[in-house]
mmCIF file as gemmi writes it, N, C-alpha and C atoms, coordinates in Angstrom:
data_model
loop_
_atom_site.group_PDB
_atom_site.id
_atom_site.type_symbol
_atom_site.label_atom_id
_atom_site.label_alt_id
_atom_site.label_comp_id
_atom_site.label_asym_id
_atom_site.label_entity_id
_atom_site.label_seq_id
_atom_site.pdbx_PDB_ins_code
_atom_site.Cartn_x
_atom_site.Cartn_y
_atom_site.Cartn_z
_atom_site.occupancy
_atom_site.B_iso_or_equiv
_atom_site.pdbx_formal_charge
_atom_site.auth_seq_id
_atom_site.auth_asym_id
_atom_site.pdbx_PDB_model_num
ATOM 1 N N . UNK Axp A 1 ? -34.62 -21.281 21.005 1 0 ? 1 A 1
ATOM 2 C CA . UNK Axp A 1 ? -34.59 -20.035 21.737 1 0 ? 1 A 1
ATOM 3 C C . UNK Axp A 1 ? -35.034 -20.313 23.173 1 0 ? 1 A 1
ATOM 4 N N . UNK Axp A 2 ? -34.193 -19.899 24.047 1 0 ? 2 A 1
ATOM 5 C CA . UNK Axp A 2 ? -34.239 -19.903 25.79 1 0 ? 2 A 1
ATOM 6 C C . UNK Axp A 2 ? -35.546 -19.286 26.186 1 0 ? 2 A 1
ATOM 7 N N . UNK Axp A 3 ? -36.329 -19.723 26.581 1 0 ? 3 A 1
ATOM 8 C CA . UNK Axp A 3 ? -37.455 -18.999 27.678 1 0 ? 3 A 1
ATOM 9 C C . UNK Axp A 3 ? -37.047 -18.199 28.51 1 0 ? 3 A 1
ATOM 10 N N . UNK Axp A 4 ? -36.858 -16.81 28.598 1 0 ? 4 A 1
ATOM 11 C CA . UNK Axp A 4 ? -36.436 -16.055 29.834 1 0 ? 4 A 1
ATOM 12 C C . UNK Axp A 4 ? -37.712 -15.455 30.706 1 0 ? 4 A 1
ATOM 13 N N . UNK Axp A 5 ? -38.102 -15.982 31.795 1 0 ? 5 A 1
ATOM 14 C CA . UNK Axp A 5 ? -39.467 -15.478 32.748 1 0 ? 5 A 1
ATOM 15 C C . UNK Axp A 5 ? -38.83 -13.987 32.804 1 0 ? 5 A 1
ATOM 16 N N . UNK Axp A 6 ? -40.062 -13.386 32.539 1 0 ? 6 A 1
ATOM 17 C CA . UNK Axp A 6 ? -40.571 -12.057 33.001 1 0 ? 6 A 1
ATOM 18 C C . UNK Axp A 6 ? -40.574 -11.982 34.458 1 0 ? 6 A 1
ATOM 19 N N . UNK Axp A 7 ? -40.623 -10.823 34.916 1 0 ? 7 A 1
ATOM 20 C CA . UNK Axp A 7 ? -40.614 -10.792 36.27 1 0 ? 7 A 1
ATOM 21 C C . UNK Axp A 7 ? -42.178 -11.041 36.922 1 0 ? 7 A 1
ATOM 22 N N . UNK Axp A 8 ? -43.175 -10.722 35.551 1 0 ? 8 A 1
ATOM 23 C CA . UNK Axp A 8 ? -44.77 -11.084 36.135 1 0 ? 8 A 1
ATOM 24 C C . UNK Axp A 8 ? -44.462 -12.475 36.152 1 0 ? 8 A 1
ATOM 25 N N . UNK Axp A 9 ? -44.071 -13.52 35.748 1 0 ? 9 A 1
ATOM 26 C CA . UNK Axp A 9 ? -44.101 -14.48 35.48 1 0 ? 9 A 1
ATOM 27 C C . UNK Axp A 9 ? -43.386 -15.2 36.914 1 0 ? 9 A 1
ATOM 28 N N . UNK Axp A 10 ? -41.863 -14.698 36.773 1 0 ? 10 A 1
ATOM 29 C CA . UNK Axp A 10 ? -41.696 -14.919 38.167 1 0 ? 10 A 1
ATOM 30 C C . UNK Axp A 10 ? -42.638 -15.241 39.147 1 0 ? 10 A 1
ATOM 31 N N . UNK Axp A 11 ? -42.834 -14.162 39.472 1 0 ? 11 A 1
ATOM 32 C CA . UNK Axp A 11 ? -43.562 -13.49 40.863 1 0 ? 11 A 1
ATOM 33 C C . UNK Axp A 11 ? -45.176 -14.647 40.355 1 0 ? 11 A 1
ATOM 34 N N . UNK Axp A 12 ? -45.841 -14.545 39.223 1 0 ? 12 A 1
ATOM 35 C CA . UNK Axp A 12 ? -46.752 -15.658 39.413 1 0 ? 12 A 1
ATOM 36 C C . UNK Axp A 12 ? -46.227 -16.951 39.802 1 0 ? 12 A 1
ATOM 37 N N . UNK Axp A 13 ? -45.459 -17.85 39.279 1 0 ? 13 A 1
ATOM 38 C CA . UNK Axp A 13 ? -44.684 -19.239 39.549 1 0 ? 13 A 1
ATOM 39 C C . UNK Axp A 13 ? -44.148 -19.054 41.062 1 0 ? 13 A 1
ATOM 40 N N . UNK Axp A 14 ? -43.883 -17.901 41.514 1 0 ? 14 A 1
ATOM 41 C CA . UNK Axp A 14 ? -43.895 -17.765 42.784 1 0 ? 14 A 1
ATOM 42 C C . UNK Axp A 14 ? -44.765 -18.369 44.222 1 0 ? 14 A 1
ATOM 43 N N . UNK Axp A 15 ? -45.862 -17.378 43.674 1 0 ? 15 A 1
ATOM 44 C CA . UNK Axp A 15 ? -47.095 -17.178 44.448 1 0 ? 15 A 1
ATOM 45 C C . UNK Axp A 15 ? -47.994 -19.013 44.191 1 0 ? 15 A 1
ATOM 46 N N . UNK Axp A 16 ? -47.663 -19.718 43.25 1 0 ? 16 A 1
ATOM 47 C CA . UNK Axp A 16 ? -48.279 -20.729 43.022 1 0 ? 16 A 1
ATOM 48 C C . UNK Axp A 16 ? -48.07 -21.851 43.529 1 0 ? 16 A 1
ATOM 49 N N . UNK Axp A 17 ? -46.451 -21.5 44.331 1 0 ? 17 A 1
ATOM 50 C CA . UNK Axp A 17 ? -45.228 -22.623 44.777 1 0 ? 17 A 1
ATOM 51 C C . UNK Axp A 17 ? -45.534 -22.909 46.054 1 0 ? 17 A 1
ATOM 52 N N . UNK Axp A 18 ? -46.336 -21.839 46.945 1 0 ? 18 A 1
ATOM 53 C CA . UNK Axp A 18 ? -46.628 -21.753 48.218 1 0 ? 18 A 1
ATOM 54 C C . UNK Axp A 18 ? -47.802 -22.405 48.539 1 0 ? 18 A 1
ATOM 55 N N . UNK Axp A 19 ? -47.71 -23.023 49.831 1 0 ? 19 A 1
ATOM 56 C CA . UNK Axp A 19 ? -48.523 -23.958 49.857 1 0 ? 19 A 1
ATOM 57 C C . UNK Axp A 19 ? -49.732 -23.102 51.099 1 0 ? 19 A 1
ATOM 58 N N . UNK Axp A 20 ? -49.801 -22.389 51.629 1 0 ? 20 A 1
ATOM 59 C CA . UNK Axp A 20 ? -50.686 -21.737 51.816 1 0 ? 20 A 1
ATOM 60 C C . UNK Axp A 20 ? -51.695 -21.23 51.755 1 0 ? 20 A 1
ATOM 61 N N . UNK Axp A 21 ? -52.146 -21.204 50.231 1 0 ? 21 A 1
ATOM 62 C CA . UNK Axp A 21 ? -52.998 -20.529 49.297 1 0 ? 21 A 1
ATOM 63 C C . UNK Axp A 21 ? -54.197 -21.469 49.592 1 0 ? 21 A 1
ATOM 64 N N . UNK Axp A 22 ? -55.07 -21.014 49.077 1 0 ? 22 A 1
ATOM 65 C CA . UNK Axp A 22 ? -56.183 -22.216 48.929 1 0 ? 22 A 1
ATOM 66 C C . UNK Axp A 22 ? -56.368 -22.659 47.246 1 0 ? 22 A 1
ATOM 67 N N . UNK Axp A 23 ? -56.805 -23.806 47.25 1 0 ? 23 A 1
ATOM 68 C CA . UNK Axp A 23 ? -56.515 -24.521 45.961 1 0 ? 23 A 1
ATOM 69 C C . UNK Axp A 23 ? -57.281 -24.088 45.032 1 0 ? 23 A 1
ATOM 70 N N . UNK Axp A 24 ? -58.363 -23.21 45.063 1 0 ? 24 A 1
ATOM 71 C CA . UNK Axp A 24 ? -58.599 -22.313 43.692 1 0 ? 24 A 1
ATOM 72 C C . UNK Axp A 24 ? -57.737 -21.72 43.149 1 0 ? 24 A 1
ATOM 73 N N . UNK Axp A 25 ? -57.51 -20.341 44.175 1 0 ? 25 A 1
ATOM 74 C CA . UNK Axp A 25 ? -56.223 -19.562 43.827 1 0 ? 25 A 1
ATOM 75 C C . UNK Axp A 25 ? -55.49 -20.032 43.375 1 0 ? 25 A 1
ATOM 76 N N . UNK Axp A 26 ? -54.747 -21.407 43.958 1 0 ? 26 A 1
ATOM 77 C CA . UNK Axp A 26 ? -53.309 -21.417 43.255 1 0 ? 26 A 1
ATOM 78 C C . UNK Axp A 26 ? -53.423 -21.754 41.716 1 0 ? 26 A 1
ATOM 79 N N . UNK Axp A 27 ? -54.769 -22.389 41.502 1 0 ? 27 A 1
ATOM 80 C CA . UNK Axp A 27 ? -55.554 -22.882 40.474 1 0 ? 27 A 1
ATOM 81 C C . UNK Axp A 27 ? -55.51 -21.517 39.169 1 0 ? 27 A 1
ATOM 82 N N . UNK Axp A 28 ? -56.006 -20.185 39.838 1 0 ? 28 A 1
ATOM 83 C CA . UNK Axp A 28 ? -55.879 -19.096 39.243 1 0 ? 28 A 1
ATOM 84 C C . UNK Axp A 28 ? -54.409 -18.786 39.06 1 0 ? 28 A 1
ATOM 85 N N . UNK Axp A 29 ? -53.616 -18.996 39.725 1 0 ? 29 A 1
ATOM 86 C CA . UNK Axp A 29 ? -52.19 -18.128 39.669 1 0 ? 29 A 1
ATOM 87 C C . UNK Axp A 29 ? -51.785 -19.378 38.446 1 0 ? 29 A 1
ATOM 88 N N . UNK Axp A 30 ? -51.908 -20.41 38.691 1 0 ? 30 A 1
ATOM 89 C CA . UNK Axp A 30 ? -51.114 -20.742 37.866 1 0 ? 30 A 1
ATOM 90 C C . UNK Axp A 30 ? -51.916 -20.824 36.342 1 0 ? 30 A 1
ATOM 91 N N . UNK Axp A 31 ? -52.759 -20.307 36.36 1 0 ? 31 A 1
ATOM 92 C CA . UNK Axp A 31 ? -53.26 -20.562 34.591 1 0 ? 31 A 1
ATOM 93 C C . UNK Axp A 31 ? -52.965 -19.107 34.081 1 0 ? 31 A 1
ATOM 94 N N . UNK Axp A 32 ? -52.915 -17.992 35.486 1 0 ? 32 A 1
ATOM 95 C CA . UNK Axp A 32 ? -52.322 -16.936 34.636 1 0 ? 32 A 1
ATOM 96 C C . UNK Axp A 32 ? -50.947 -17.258 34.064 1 0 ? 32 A 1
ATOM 97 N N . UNK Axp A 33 ? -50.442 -17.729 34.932 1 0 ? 33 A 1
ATOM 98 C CA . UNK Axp A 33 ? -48.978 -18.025 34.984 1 0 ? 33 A 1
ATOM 99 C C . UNK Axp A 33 ? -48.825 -18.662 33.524 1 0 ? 33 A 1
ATOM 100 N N . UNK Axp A 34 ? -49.311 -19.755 32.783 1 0 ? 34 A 1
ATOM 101 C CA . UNK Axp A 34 ? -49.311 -20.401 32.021 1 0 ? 34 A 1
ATOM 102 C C . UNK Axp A 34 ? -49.587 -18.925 30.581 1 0 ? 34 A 1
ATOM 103 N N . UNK Axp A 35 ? -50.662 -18.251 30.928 1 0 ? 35 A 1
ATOM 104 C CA . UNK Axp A 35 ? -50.837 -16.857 30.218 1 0 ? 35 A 1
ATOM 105 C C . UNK Axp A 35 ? -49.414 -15.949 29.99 1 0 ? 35 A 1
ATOM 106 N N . UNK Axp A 36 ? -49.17 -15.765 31.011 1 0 ? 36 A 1
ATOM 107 C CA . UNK Axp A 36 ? -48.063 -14.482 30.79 1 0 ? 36 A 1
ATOM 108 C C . UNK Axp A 36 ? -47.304 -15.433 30.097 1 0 ? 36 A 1
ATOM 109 N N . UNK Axp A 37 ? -46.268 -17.115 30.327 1 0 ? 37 A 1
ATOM 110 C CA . UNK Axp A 37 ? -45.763 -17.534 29.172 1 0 ? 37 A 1
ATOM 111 C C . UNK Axp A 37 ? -45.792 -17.202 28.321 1 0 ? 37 A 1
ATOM 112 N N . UNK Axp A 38 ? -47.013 -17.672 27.487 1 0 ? 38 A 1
ATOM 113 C CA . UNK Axp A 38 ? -47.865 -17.897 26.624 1 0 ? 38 A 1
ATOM 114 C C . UNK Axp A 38 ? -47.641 -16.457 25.709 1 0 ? 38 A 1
ATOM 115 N N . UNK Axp A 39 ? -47.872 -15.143 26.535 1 0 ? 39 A 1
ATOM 116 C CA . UNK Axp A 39 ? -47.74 -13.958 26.143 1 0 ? 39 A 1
ATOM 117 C C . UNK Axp A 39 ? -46.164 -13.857 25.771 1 0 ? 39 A 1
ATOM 118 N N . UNK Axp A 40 ? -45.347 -13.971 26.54 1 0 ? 40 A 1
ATOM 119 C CA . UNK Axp A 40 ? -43.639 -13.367 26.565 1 0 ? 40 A 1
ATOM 120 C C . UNK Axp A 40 ? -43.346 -14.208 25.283 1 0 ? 40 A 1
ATOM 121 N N . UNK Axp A 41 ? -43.701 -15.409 24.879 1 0 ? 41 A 1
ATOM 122 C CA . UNK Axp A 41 ? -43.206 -16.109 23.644 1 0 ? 41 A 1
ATOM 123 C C . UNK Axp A 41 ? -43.491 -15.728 22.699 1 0 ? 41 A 1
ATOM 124 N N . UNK Axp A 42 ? -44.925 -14.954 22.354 1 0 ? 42 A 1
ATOM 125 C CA . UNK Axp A 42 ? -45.657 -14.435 21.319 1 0 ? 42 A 1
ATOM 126 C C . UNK Axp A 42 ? -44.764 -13.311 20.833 1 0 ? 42 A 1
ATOM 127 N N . UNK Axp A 43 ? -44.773 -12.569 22.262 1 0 ? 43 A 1
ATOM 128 C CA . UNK Axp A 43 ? -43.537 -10.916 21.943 1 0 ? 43 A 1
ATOM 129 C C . UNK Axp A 43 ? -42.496 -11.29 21.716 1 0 ? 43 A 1
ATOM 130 N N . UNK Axp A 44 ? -42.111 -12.826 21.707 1 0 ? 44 A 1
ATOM 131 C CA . UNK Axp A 44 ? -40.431 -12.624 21.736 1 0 ? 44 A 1
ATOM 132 C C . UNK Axp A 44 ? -40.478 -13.388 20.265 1 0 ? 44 A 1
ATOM 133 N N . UNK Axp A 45 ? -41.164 -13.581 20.101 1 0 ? 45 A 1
ATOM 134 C CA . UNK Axp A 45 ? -40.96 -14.621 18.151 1 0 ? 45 A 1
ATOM 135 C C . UNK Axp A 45 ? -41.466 -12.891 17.292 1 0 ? 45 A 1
ATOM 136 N N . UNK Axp A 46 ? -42.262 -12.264 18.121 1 0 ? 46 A 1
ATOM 137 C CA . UNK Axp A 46 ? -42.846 -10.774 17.073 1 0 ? 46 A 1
ATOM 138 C C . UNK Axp A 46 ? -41.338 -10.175 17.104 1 0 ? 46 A 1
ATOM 139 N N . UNK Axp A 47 ? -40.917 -9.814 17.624 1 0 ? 47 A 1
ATOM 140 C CA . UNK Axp A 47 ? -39.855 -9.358 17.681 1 0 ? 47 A 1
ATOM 141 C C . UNK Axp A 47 ? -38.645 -9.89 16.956 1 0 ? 47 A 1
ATOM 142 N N . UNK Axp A 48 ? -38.309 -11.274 17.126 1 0 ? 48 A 1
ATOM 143 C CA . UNK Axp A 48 ? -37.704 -12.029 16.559 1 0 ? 48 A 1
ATOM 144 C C . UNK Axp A 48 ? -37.624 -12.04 14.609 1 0 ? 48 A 1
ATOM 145 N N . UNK Axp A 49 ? -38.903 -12.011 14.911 1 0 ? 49 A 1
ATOM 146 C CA . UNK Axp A 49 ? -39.895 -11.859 13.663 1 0 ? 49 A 1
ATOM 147 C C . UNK Axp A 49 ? -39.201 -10.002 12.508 1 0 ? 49 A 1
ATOM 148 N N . UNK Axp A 50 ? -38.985 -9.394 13.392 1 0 ? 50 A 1
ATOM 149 C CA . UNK Axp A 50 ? -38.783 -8.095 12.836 1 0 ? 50 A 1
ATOM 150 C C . UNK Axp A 50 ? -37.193 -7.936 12.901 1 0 ? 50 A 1
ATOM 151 N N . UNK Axp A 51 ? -36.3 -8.772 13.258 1 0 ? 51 A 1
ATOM 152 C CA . UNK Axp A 51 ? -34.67 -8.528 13.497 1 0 ? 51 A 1
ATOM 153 C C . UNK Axp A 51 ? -34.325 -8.425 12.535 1 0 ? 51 A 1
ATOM 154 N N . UNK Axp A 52 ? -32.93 -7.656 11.902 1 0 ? 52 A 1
ATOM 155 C CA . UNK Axp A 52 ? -32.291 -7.912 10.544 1 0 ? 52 A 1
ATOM 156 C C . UNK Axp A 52 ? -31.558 -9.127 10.82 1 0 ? 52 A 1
ATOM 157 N N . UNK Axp A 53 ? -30.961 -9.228 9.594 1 0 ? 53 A 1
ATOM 158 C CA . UNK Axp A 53 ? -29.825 -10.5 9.267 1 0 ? 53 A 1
ATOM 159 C C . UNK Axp A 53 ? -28.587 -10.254 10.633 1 0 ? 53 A 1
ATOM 160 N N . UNK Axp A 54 ? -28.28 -9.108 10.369 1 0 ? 54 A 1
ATOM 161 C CA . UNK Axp A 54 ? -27.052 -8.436 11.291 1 0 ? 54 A 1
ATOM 162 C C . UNK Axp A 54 ? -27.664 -8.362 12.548 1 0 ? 54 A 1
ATOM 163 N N . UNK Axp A 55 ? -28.687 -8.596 13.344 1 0 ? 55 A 1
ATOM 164 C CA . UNK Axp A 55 ? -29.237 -8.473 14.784 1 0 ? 55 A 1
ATOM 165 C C . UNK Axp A 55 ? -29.268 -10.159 14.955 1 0 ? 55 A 1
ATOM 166 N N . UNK Axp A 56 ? -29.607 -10.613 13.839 1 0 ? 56 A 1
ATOM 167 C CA . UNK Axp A 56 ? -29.806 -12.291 14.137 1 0 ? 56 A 1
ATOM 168 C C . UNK Axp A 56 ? -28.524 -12.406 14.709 1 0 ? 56 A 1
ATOM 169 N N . UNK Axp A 57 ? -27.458 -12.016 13.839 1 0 ? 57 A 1
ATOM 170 C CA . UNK Axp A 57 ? -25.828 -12.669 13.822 1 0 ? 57 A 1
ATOM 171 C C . UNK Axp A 57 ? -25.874 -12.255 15.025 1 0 ? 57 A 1
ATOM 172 N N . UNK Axp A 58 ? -25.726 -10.992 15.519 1 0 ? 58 A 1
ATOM 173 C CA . UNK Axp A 58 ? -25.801 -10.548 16.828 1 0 ? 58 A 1
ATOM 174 C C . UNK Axp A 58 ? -25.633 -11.217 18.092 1 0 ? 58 A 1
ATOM 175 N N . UNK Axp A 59 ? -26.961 -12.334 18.12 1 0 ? 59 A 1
ATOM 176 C CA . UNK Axp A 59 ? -27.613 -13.071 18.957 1 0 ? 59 A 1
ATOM 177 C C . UNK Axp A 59 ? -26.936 -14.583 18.521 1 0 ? 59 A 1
ATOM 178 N N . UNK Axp A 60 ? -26.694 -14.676 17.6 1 0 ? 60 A 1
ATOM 179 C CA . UNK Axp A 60 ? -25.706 -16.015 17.109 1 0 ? 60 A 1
ATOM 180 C C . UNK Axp A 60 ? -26.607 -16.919 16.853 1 0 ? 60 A 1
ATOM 181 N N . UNK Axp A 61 ? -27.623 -16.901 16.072 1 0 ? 61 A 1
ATOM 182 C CA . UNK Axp A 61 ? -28.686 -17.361 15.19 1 0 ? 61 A 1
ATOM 183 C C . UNK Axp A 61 ? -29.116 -17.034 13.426 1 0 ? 61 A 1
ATOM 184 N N . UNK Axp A 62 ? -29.37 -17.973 12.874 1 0 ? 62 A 1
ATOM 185 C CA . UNK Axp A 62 ? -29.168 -17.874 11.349 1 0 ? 62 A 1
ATOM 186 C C . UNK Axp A 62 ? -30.684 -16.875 11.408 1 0 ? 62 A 1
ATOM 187 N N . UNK Axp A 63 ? -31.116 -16.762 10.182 1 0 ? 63 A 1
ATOM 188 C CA . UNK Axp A 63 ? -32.186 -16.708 9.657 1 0 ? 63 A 1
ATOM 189 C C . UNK Axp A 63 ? -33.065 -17.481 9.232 1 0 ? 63 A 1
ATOM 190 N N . UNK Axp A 64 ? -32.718 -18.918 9.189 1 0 ? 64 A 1
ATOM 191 C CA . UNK Axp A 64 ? -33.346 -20.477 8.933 1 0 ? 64 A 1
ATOM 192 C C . UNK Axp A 64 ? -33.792 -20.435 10.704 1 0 ? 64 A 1
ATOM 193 N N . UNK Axp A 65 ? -32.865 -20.558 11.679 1 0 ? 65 A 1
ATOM 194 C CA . UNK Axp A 65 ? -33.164 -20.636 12.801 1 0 ? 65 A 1
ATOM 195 C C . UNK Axp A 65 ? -34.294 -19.933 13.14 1 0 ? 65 A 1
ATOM 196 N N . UNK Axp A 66 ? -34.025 -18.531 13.334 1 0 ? 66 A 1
ATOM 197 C CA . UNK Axp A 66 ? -35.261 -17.483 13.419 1 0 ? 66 A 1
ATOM 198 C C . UNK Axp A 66 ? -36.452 -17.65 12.819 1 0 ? 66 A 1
ATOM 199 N N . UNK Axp A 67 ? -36.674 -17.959 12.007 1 0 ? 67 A 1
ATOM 200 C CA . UNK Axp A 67 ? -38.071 -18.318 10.934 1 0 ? 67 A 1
ATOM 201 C C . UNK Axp A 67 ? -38.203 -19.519 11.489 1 0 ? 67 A 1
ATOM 202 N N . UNK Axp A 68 ? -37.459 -21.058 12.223 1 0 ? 68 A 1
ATOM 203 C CA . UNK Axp A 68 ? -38.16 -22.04 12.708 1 0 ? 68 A 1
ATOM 204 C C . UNK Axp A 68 ? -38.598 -21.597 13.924 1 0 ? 68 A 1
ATOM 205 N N . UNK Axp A 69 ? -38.214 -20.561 14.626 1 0 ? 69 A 1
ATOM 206 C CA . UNK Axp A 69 ? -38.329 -20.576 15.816 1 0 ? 69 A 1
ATOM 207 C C . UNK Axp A 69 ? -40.239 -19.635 15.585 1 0 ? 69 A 1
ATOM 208 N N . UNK Axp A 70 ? -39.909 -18.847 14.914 1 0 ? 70 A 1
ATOM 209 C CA . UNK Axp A 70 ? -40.855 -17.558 14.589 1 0 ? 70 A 1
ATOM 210 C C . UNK Axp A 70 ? -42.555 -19.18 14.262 1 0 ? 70 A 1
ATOM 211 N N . UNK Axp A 71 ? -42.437 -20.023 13.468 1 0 ? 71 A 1
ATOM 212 C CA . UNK Axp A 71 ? -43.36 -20.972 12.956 1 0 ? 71 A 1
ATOM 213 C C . UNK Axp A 71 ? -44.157 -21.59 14.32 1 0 ? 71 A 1
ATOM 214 N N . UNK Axp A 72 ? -43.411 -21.496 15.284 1 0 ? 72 A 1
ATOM 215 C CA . UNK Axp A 72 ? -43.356 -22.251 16.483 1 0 ? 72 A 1
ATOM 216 C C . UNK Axp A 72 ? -45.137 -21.086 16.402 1 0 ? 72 A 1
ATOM 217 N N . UNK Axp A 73 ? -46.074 -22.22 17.048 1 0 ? 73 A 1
ATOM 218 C CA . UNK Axp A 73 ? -47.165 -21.815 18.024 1 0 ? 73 A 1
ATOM 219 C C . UNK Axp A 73 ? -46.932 -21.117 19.348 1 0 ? 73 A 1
ATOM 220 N N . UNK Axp A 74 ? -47.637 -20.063 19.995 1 0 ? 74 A 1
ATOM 221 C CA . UNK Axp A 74 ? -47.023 -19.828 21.301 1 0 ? 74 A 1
ATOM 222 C C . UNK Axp A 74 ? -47.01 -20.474 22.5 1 0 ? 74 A 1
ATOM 223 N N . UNK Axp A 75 ? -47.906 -21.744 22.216 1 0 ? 75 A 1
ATOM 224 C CA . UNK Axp A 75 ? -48.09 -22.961 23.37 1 0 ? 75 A 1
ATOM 225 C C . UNK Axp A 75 ? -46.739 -23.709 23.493 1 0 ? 75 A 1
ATOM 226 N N . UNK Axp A 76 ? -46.096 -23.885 22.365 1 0 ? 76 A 1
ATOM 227 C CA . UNK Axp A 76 ? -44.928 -24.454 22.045 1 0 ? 76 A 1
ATOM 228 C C . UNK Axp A 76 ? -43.43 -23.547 22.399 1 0 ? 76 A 1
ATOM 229 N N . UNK Axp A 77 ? -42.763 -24.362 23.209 1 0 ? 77 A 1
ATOM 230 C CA . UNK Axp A 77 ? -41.474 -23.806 23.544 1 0 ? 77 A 1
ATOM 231 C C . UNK Axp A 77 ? -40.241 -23.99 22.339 1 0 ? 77 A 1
């Protein structure tokens, strides 16, 4: 399953890219940054997690697929 960034996520990987910042901050942006990931994968396997058979097909994924993907830790892509 594709990682699609959120737009918080964006806009953090953004703000982290710039070299301007001072090196705490970017220090902060990017461990949120690593967070909101961290978060969007969790919601997207819960979700994943609740699809029927017919929403899987949908998306063009089995139900073997979905359940490996769903096992996945949220650190893990």
């Amino acid at each position: 399953m594709a990682h699609s960034q959120t737009k918080t996520a964006y806009f953090a990987h953004d703000l982290a890219t710039r070299t301007t910042l001072p090196a705490l901050a970017t220090l902060a942006i990017n461990i949120a940054h690593v967070i909101v990931v961290w978060n969007d994968r969790a919601k997207g396997r819960k979700v994943l997690r609740n699809m029927s058979p017919e929403q899987l097909a949908d998306i063009g994924i089995t139900s073997a697929q979905a359940g490996q993907e769903c096992q996945k830790r949220f650190w893990h892509s």
